[in-house]
C-alpha positions as CSV (number, residue, x, y, z in Angstrom):
1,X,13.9,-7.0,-14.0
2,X,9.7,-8.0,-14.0
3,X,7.4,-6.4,-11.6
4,X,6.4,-9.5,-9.2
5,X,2.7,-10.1,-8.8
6,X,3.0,-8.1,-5.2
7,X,5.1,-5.1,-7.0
8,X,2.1,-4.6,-9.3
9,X,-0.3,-4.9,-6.3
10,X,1.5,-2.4,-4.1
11,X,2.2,0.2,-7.3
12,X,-1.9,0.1,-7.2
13,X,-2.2,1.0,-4.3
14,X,0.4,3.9,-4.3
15,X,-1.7,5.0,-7.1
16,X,-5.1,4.8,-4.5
17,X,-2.8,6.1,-1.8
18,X,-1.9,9.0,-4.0
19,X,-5.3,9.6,-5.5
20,X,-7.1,10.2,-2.2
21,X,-4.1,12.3,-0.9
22,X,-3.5,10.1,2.0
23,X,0.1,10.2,3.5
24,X,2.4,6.7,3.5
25,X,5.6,5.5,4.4
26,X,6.9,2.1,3.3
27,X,8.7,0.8,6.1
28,X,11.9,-1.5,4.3
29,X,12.9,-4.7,6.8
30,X,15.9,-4.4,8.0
31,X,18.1,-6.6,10.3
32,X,17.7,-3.2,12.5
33,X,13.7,-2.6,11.8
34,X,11.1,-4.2,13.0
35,X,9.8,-7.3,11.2
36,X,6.7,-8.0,10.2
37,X,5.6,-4.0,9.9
38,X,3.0,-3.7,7.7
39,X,3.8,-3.0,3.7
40,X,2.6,0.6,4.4
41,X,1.9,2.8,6.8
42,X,-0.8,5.9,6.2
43,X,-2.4,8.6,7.8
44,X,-5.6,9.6,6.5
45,X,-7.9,12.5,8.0
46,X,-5.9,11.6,11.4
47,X,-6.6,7.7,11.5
48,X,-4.1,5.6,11.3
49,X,-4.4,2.7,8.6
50,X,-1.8,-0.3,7.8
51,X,-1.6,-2.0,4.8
52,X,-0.5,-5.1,4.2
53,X,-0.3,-6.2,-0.1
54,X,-0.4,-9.6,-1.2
55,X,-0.8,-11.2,-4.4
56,X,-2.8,-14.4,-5.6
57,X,-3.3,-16.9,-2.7
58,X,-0.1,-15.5,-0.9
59,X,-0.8,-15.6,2.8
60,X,0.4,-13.3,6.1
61,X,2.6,-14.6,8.4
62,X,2.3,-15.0,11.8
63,X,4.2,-12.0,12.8
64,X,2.3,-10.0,10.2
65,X,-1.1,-11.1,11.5
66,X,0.0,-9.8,14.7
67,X,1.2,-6.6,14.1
68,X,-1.9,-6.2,11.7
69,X,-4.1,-7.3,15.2
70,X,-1.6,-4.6,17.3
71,X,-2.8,-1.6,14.9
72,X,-6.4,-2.8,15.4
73,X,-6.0,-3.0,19.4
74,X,-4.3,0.4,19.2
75,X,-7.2,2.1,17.6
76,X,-6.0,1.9,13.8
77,X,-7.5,0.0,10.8
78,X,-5.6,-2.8,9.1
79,X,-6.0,-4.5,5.5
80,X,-4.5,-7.0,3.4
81,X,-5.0,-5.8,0.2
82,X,-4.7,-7.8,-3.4
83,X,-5.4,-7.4,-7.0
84,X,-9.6,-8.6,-5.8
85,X,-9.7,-6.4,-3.3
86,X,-8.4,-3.4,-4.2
87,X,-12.3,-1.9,-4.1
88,X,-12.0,-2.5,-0.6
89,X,-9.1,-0.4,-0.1
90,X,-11.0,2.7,-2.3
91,X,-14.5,2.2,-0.2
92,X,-11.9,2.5,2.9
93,X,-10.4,5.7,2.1
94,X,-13.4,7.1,0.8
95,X,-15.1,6.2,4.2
96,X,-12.3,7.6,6.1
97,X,-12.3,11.3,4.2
C-alpha cells in the first residue's frame, strides 16, 4: 500500500516530534472517540501543543477548526502543519524548550 501525501506529512513530523523529545499520542477516531481531535497530541516542557497534518491545499474542517480554537482558549498552542511548513513546527518546539 502507498504512503498518502498526509502519511508522509505526519511520518515528518513524528520524526520532529521524536527529535526534540517531545511526548505525543495520536488519538485514532472512533465511533466512541471524539471527532475532530487533533492528528496529535504533545506535551513539550509542560505546554500543551496540538497538531493538526495536512497535505497540499487539503483544508480543516469545521469541527477541527474548533477543537484547534478549544486548545488555544484552554491555554495550549495549535498548528496545522504540511510539507511547507514543517519549519514552522521546528521553530515551535525549539521556542518551547
Amino acid at each position: 500500500m502507498a504512503a498518502t501525501p498526509e502519511s508522509k506529512v505526519k511520518a515528518k513530523i513524528k520524526d520532529l516530534l521524536t527529535k526534540y523529545n517531545v511526548y505525543y499520542a495520536m488519538p485514532i477516531g472512533t465511533m466512541y472517540g471524539n471527532s475532530g481531535v487533533p492528528d496529535f497530541l504533545c506535551c513539550i516542557q509542560g505546554h500543551f501543543l496540538a497538531i493538526e497534518a495536512k497535505a497540499g491545499k487539503g483544508k480543516t474542517t469545521a469541527l477541527q477548526d474548533k477543537n484547534l480554537h478549544l486548545v488555544e482558549k484552554a491555554g495550549g498552542t495549535s498548528l496545522v502543519i504540511r510539507e511547507d511548513t514543517l519549519d514552522l513546527l521546528e521553530w515551535k518546539l525549539k521556542e518551547l524548550q
